[in-house]
N, C-alpha and C positions, 0 to 999 in steps of 0.2 A: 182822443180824449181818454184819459184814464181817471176812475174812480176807485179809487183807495178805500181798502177795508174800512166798516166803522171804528169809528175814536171812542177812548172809554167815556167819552161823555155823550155818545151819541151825533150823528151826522158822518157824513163821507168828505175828505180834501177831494176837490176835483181840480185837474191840470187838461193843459194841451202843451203842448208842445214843451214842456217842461215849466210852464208858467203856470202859475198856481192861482185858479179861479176865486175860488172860495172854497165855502161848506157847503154840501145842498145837506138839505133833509127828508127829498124827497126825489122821482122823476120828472115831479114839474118843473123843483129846483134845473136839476140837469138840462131841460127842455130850455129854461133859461138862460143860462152858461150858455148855450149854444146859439140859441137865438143873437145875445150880444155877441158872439164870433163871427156872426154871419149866417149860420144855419137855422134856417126856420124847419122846428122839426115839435110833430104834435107827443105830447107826453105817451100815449100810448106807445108809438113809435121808438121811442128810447129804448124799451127794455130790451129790442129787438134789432138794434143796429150795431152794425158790424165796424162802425168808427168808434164807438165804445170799450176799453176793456176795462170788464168788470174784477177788481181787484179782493180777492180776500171772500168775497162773496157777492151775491147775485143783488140783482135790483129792487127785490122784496126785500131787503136788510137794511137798515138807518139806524135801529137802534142799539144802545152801547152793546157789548157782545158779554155775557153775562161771566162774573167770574168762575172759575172751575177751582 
């Protein structure tokens, strides 16, 4: 599963396999995506799994990325 940096409007694209889930906006979101894949995995658990790559930034991040 890959989670793509935040969007300038806030939320992450998340994929597997090259299919494109949705948006989460959170690691519950995520915990969700996964669950409908078949993986039942509790949110806590997310930020810390290794079937995850965190893209652009870490799992504390969802909101837009402010401009510079």
């Amino acid at each position: 599963m890959t989670v793509h940096p935040p969007s300038p409007t806030g939320g992450r694209r998340v994929r597997v396999n090259g299919e494109m889930l949705g948006v989460a906006h959170s690691v519950v979101d995520v915990a969700e995506f996964l669950r409908r894949a078949g993986l039942e995995m509790d949110p806590t658990e997310v930020t810390a799994s290794p079937w995850i790559d965190w893209r652009g930034a870490g799992p504390e991040h969802w909101d837009p990325e402010p401009n510079s």
